[in-house]
N, C-alpha and C positions, 0 to 999 in steps of 0.2 A: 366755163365751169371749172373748178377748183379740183385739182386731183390728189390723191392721198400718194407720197412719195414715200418709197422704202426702198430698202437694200436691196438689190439680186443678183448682186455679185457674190457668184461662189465664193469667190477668197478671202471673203470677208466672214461669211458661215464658216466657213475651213479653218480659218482664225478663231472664232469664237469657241468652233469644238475641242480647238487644243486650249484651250484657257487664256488666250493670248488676247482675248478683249479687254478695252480698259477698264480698269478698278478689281482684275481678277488673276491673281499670280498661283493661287493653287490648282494643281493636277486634279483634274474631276476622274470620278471614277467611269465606268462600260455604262454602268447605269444613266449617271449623269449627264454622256456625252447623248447617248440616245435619246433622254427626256429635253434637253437645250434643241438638238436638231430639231424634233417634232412639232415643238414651239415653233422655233424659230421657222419651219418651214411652212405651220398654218399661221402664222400674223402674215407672211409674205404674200401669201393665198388670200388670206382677208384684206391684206390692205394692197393690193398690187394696182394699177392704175387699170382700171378699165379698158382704154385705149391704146395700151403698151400691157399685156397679161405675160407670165412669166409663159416658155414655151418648154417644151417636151423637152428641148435639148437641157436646159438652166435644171431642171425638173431631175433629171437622169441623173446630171453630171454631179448635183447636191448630193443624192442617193446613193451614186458611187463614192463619194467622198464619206460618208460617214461608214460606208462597207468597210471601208479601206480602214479606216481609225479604229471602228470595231475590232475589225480583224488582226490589226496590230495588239491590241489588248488583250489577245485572247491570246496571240503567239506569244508575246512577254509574260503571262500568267504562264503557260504549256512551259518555258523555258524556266521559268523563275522554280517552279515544281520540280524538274529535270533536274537542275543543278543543285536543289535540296535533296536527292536522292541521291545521288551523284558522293556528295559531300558527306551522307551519313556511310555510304558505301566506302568509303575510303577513310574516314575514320575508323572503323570496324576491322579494316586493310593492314591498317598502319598498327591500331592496337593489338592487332596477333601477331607483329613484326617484334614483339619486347622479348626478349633472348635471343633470337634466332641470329644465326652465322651469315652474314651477308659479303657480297663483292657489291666496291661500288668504284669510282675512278681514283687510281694512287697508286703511288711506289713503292709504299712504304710496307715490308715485311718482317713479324714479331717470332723469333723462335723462344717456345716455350716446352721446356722439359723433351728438347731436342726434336720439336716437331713445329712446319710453320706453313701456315693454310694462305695462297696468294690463287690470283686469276687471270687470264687473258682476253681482251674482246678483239674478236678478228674480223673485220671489215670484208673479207674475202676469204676461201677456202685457201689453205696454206699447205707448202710440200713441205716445208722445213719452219719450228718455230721453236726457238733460242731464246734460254730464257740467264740471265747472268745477275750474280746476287752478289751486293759489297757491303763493307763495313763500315762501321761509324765515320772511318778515313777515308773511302772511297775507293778502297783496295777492292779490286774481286776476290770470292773468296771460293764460288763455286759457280759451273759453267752446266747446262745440262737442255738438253737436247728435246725436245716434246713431241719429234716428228710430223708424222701431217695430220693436219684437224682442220674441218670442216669450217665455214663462217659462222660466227656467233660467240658468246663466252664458254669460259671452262675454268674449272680451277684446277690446281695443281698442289703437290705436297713435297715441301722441300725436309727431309730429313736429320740436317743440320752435316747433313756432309760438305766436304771442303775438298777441291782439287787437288789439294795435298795428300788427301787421306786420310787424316784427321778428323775430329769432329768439332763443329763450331760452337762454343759457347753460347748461351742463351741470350737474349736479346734484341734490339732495335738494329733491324738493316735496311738497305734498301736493293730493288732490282728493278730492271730493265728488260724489254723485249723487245726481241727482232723477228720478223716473220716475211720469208719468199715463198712466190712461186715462179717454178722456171725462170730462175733467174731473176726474176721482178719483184721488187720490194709489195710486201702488203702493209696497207693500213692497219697498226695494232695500237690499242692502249692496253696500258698495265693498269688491272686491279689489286686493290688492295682488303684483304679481310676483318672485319669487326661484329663482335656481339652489340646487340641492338639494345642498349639499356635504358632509354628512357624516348618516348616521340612526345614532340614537341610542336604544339599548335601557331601557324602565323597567318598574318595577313596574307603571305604568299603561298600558304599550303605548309603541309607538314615535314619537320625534320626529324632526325634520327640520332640519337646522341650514342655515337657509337665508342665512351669514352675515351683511352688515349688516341683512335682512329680520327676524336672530332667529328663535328656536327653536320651532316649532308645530306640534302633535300630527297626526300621519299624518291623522287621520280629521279635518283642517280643512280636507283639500287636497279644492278644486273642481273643479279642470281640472289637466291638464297641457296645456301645450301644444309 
């Protein structure tokens, strides 16, 4: 007697629920992968050979297979949502960031009308942290002492004084820091300070055009202050 031959290889169901059957290169959607299984799992049921019938295990292991793809469609939908919240949230972030005085990584310090707003981030809590400011030429001009401060940023206000005594001219400088404890160097970067005049949408997330400071991605800003 003649038997009616079909597929019951899972892998090949498993295949077809991802689109990967021939003649079919588009992504089905939740809907479509559940209506292809249910087919494809009662023609298997109608045409299965009598003498060879699919068994509980072929049965189960199909069922958990489209669990699984389900369920994956439902966690990329849950994720795809997430990160559309996510993204309006942080445009809204970034839009309230337009004036504001921000620290973000740089050396570079602007005194204006003899006042000039710079930062430190400290890797570690510090007993001693030195902060030394030079000129266009690379002369220091002033040397000043911040004491001990805790791990984290801070900013600092340099007055436009000068080791001399003197008062420094307005302008483009740059400085440096150094920070110990007991004796032991800490991990520090120098911030530097900028008004946030325009953010700027990309592929890789938003920047900050924080004009002569230049343009630096949202997630470099340490402080606002």
């Amino acid at each position: 007697m003649a038997s009616v031959q079909s597929s019951t290889d899972p892998s090949a169901v498993y295949a077809s629920l991802n689109g990967k059957s021939a003649g079919s290169t588009a992504a089905a959607s939740q809907q479509e992968i559940q209506d292809r299984f249910l087919t494809l799992l009662v023609a298997q049921l109608k045409n299965q050979d009598p003498l060879n019938p699919l068994d509980n295990a072929q049965v189960t292991t199909q069922l958990s297979q489209i669990s699984t793809v389900t369920g994956l469609e439902k966690l990329n939908t849950t994720l795809s949502n997430l990160f559309d919240i996510y993204d309006t949230g942080q445009s809204m972030q970034a839009a309230g960031m337009i004036g504001k005085l921000v620290l973000v990584p740089g050396d570079k310090i602007a005194l204006s009308e003899g006042v000039a707003v710079a930062g430190v981030d400290l890797a570690a809590s510090a007993g001693s942290v030195k902060v030394n400011v030079k000129d266009s030429a690379g002369k220091t001009v002033y040397t000043q002492d911040l004491g001990q401060r805790p791990a984290g940023s801070f900013a600092f206000v340099w007055d436009g004084s000068t080791d001399s005594g003197t008062k420094a001219p307005d302008g483009n400088y740059t400085f440096s820091v150094e920070a110990s404890s007991n004796n032991a160097a800490v991990t520090v970067k120098a911030l530097q300070a900028g008004t946030v005049s325009a953010v700027v949408r990309g592929t890789t997330g938003f920047t900050l055009d924080l004009g002569t400071a230049g343009q630096v991605p949202f997630s470099d800003v340490k402080q606002i202050l």
